[in-house]
KOLGUKOL-614491 format. One record per residue (C-alpha): x negated, y negated, z; residue in three letters; residue number from 1. Coordinates in nm, 2 decimals, padded with zeros to 4 digits. Layout:
REM residues N
- X/Y/Z/Ala/NUM $
...
***
This chain:
REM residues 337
- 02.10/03.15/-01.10/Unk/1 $
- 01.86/03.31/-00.89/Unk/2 $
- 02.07/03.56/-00.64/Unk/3 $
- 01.93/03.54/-00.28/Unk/4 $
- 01.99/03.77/-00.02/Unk/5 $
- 02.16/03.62/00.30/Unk/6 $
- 02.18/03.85/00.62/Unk/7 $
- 02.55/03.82/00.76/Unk/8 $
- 02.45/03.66/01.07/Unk/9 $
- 02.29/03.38/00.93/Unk/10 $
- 02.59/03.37/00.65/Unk/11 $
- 02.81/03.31/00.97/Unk/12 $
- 02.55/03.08/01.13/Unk/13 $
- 02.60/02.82/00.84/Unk/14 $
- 02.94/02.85/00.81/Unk/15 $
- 02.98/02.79/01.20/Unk/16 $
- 02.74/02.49/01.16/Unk/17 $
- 02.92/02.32/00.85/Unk/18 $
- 03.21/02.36/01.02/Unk/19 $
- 03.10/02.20/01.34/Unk/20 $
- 03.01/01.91/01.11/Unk/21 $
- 03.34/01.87/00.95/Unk/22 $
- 03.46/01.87/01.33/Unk/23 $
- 03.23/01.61/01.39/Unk/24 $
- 03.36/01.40/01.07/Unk/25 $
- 03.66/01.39/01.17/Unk/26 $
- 03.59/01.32/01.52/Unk/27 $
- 03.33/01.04/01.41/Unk/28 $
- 03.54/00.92/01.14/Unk/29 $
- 03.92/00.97/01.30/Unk/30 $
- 03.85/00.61/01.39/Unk/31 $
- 03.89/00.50/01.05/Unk/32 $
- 04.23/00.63/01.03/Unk/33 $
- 04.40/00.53/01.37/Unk/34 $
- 04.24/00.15/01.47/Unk/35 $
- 04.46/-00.04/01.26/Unk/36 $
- 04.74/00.11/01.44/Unk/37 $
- 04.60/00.16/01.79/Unk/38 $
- 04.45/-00.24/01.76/Unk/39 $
- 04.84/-00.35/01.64/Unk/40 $
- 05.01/-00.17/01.94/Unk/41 $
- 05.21/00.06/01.65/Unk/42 $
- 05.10/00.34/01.81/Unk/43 $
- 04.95/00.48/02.13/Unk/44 $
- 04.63/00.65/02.09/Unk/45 $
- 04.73/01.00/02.17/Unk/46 $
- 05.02/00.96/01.92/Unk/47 $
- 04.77/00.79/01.61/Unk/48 $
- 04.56/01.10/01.67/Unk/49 $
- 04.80/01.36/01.65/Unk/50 $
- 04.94/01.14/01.33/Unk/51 $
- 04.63/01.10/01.19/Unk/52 $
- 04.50/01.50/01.25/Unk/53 $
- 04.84/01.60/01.04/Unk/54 $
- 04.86/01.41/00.72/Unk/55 $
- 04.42/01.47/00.75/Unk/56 $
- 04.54/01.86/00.70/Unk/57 $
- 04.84/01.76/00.46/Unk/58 $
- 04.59/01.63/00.20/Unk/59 $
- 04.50/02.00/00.15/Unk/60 $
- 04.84/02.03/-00.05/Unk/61 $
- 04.77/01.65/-00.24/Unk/62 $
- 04.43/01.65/-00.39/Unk/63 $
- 04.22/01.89/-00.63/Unk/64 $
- 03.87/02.04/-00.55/Unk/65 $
- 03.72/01.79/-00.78/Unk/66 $
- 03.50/01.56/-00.48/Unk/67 $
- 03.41/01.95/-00.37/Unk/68 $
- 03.30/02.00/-00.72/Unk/69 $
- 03.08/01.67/-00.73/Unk/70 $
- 02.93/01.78/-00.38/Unk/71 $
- 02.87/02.17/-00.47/Unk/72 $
- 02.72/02.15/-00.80/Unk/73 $
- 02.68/01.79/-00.90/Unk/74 $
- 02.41/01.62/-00.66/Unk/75 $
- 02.07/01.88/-00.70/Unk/76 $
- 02.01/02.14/-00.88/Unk/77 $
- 02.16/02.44/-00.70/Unk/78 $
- 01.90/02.69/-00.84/Unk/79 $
- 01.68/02.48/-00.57/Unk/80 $
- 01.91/02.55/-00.27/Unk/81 $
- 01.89/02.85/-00.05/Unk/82 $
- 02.06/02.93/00.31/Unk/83 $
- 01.79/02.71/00.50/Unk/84 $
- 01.85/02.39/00.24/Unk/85 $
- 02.20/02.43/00.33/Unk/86 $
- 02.04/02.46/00.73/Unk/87 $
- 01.86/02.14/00.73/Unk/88 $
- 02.11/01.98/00.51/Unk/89 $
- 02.42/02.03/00.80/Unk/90 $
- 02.20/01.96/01.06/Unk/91 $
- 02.04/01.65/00.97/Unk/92 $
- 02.36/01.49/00.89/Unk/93 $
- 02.53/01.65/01.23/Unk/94 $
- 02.26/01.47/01.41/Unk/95 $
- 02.23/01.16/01.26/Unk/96 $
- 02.65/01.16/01.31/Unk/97 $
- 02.58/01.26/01.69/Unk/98 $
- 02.34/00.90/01.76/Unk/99 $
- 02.58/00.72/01.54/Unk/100 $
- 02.85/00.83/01.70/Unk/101 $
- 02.64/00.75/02.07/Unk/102 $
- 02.60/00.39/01.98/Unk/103 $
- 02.99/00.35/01.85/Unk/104 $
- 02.82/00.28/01.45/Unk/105 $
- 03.07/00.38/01.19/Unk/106 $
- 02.85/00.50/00.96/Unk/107 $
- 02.93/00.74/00.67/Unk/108 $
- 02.93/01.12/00.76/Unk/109 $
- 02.97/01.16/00.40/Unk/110 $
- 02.63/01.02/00.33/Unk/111 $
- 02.49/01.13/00.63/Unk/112 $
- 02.57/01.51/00.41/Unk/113 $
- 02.48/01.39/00.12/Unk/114 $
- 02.14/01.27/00.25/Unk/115 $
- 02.08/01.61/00.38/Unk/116 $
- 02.14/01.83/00.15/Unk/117 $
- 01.89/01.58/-00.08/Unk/118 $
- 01.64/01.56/00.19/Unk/119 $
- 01.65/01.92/00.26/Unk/120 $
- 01.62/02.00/-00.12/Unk/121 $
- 01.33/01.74/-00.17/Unk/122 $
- 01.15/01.91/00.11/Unk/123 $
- 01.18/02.24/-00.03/Unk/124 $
- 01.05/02.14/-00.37/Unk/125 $
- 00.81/01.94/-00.27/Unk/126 $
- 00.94/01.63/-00.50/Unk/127 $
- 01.22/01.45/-00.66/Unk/128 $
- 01.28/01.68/-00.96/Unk/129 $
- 01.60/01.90/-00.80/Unk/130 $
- 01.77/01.57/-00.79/Unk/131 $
- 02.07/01.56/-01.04/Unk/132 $
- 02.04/01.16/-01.08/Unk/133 $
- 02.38/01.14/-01.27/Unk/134 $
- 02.59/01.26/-00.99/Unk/135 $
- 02.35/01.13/-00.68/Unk/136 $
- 02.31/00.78/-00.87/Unk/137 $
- 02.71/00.72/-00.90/Unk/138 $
- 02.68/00.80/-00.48/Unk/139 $
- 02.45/00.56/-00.46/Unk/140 $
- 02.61/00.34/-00.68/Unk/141 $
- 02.93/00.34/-00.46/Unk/142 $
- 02.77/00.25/-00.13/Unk/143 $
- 02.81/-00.10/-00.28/Unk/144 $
- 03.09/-00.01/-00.48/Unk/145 $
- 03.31/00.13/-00.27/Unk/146 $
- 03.38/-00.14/00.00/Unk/147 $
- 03.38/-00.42/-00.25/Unk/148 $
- 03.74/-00.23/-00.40/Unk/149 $
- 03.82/-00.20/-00.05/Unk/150 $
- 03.75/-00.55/00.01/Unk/151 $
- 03.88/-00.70/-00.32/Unk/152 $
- 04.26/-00.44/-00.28/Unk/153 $
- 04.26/-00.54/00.12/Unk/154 $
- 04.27/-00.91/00.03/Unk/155 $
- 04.46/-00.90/-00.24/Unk/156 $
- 04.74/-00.75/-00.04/Unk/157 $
- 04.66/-01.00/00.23/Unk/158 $
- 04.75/-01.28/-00.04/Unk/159 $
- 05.01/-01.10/-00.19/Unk/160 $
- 05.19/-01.06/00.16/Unk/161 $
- 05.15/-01.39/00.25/Unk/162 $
- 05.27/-01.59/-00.05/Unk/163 $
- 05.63/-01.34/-00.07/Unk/164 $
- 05.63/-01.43/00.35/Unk/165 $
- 05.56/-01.75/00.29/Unk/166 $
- 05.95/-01.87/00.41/Unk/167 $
- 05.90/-01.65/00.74/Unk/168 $
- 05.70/-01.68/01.07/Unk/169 $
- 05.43/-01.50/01.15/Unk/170 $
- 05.66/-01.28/01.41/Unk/171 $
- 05.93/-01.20/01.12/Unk/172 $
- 05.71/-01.08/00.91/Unk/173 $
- 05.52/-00.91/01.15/Unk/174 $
- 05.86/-00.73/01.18/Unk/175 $
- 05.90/-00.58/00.84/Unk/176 $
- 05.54/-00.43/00.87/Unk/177 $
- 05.65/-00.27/01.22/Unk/178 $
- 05.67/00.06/01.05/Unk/179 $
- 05.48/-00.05/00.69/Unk/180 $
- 05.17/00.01/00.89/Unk/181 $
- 05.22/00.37/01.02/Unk/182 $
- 05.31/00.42/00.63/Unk/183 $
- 04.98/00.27/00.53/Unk/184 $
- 04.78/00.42/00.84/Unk/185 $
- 04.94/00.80/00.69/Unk/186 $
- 04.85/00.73/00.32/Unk/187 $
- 04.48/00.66/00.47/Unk/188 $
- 04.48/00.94/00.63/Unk/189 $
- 04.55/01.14/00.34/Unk/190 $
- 04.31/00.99/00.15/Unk/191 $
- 04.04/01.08/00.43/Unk/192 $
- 04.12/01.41/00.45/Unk/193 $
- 04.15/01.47/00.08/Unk/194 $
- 03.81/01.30/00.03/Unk/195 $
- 03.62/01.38/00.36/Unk/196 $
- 03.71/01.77/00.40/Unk/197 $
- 03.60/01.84/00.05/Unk/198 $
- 03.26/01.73/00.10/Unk/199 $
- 03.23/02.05/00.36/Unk/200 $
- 03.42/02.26/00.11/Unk/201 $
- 03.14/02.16/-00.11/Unk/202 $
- 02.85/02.27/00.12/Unk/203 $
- 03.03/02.57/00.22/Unk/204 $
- 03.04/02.67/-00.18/Unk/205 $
- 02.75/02.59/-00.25/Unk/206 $
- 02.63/02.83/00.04/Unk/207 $
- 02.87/03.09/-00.12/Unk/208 $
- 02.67/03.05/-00.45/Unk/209 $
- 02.35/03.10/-00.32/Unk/210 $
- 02.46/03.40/-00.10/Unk/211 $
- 02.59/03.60/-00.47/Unk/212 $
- 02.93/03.56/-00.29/Unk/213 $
- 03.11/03.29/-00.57/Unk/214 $
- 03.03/03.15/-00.85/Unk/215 $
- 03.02/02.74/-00.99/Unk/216 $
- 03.39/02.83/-01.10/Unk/217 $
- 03.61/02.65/-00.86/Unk/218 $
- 03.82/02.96/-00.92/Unk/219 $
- 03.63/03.19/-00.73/Unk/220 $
- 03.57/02.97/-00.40/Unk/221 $
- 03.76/03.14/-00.16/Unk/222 $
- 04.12/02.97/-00.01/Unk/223 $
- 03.99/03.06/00.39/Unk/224 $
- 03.73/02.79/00.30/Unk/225 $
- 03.96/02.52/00.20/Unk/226 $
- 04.19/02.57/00.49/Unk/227 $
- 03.94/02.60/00.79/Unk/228 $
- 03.74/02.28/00.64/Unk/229 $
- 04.10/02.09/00.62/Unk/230 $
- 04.14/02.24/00.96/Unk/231 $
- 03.83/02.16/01.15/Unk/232 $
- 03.86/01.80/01.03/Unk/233 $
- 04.19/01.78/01.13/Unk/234 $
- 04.13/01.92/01.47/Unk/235 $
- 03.79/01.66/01.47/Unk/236 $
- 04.05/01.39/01.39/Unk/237 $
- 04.32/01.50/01.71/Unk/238 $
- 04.02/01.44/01.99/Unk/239 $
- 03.92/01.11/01.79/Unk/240 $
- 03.59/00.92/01.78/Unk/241 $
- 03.69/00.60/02.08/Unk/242 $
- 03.35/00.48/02.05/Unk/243 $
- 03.41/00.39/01.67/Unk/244 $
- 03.79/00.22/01.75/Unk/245 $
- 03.66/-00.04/01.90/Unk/246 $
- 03.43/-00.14/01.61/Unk/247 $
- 03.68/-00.11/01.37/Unk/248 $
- 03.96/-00.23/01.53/Unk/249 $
- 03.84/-00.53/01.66/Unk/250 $
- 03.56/-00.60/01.69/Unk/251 $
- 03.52/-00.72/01.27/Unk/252 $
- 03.82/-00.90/01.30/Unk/253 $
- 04.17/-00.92/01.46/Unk/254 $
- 04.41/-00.74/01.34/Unk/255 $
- 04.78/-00.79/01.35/Unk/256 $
- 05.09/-00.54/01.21/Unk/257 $
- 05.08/-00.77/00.87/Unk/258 $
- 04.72/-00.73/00.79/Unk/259 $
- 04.65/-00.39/00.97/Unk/260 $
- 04.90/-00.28/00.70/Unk/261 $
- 04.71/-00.48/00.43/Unk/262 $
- 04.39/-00.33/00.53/Unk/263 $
- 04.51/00.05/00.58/Unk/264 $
- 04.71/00.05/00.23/Unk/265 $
- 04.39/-00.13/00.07/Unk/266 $
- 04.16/00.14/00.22/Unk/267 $
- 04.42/00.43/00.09/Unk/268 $
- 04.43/00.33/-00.27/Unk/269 $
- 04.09/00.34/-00.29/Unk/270 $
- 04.02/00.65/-00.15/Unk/271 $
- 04.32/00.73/-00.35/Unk/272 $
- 04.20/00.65/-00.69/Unk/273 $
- 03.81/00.78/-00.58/Unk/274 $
- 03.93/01.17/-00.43/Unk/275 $
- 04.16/01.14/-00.82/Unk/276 $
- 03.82/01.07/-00.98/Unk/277 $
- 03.59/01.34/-00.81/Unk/278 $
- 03.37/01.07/-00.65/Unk/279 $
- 03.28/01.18/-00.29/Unk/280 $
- 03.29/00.77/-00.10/Unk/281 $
- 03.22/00.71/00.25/Unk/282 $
- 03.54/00.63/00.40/Unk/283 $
- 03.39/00.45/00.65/Unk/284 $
- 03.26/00.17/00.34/Unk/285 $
- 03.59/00.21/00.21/Unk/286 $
- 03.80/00.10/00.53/Unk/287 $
- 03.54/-00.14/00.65/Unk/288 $
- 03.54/-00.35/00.30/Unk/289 $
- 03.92/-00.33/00.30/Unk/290 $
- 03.94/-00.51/00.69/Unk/291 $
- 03.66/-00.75/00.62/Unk/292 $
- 03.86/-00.81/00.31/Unk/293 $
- 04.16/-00.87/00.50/Unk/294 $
- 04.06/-01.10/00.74/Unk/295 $
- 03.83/-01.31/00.47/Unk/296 $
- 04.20/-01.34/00.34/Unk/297 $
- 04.31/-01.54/00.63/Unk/298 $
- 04.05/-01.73/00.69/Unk/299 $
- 03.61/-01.67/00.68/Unk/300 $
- 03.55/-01.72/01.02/Unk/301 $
- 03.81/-01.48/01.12/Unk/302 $
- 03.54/-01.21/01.04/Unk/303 $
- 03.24/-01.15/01.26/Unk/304 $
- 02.98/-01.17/00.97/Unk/305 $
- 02.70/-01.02/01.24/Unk/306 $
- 02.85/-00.70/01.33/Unk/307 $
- 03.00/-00.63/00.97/Unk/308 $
- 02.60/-00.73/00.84/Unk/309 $
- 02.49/-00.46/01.09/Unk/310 $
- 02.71/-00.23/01.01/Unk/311 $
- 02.61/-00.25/00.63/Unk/312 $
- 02.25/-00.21/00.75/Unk/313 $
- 02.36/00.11/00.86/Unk/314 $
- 02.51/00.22/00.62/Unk/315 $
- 02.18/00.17/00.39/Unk/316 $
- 02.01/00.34/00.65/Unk/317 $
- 02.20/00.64/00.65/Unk/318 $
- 02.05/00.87/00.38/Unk/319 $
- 01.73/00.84/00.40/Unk/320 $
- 01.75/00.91/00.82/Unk/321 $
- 01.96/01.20/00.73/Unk/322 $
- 01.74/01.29/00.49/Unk/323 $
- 01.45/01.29/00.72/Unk/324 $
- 01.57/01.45/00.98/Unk/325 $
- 01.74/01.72/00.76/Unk/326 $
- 01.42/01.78/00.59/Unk/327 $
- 01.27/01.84/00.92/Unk/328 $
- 01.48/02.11/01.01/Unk/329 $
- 01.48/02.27/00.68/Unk/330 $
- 01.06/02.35/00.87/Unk/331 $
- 01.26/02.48/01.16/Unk/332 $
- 01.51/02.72/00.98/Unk/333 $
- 01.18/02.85/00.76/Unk/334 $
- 01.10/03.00/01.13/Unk/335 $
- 01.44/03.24/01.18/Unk/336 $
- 01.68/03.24/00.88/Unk/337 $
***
């Protein structure tokens, strides 16, 4: 691989920036893990953050470097990436999570990434040909993919519950799922961490690469970048993302302790079985599919088909914007990096 030479400043520069986006994953994306429990009264917000921030920074101790893998050496070609790819990649996914984030849209930071490192790397090469079509296609693929598990697991839990509480009110089982949901709410959050905080390992590697400093052996990526990318999206996590709680936490449907359990334990699993599998998902898809899922369970018009349609137009926007946008500063870092 061709060895570039990276000043130290601007080494530091792009580490400061990815980790300013992992901060801003976790702070766009900590709504994911604490509305079911904030929207059920299991929890008050300051205490689902602080929950949420420590089992996002547990996951470091769970899950392998395999989505970090997919991410560093599995979606372009890294011979095409330099320090101003990685640039325009960070920031056009920063920015596109900043407006998101503005208008209270959970959209995926982890495709927001993934479209700028692909729009940066495009731009660079002036075509499609840096584009490793085996590992971006199965992304692609699992923008679909992704919340129909969610969806499918949600509701099948919703069932399942339902038919062995059949005998029991509504308020008795809500009872047993008191503290079921603060279980499920924790195993999401491991799965978000363990899936989310890769993706910035990944980016920060393959900086490393390009800067001679480590190698595609997982081996050589240096253990300060796993725990300040664990870190940052834990500490993103803590000071949460309230414009996003809303959305998810009630404004698709209403969630109660029973099916805030059903849809937090559906979203885990499959972030579960994804992080196992190397395949960096959006957890926002995941968690989304997994409450619409949920409330089709009970009954279709529990679910506000509008905002979850919008919310999936979103989501199909979100690489290409970040793309474009990360492309255009990949023209601005040509300037000073």
């Amino acid at each position: 691989m061709e060895q570039l030479t990276i000043s130290l400043w601007a080494l530091v520069l792009l580490v400061a920036v990815a980790l300013a986006f992992d901060f801003m994953n976790g702070f766009h994306d900590g709504a994911n893990s604490i509305s079911t429990i904030v929207a059920t009264g299991a929890l008050t917000p300051k205490q689902a953050v602080i929950f949420a921030a420590a089992f996002n920074f547990a996951a470091l101790w769970v899950f392998q470097l395999k989505v970090a893998a997919t991410i560093g050496k599995g979606t372009v070609d890294p011979q095409f990436v330099d320090h101003i790819v990685i640039f325009g990649a960070l920031m056009g996914a920063l920015a596109w999570n900043i407006v998101t984030w503005y208008f209270g849209i959970p959209s995926s930071s982890s495709h927001a990434l993934i479209g700028g490192l692909v729009g940066a790397t495009v731009a660079k090469a002036g075509g499609l040909a840096p584009i490793l079509w085996s590992g971006f296609g199965k992304i692609l693929a699992f923008i679909i993919i992704s919340p129909l598990v969610g969806f499918l697991i949600g509701g099948l839990l919703m069932v399942a519950v339902a038919w062995i509480f059949r005998n029991r009110t509504p308020n008795e089982a809500g009872d047993y799922f008191r503290y079921g949901q603060i279980f499920a709410a924790a195993a999401y959050s491991l799965g978000h961490g363990g899936n989310d905080a890769q993706k910035t390992i990944g980016i920060v590697w393959l900086l490393l690469i390009t800067a001679g400093v480590s190698t595609t052996d997982v081996a050589t990526l240096p253990m300060w970048v796993v725990y300040a990318c664990y870190g940052a999206i834990a500490w993103g996590t803590y000071l949460g993302g309230w414009r996003i709680v809303k959305t998810m936490g009630s404004k698709i449907t209403r969630l109660t302790a029973v099916s805030g359990s059903c849809a937090s334990m559906g979203g885990a699993i499959s972030l579960g079985l994804a992080t196992v599998g190397g395949i960096p998902v959006s957890t926002t898809h995941t968690i989304t599919g997994s409450i619409v899922g949920v409330g089709t369970a009970q009954d279709v018009r529990a679910v506000r088909w509008a905002i979850t349609f919008n919310l999936v137009i979103a989501w199909v926007l979100t690489i290409p914007a970040a793309g474009l946008i990360a492309a255009l500063f990949w023209y601005v870092g040509r300037t000073f990096l």
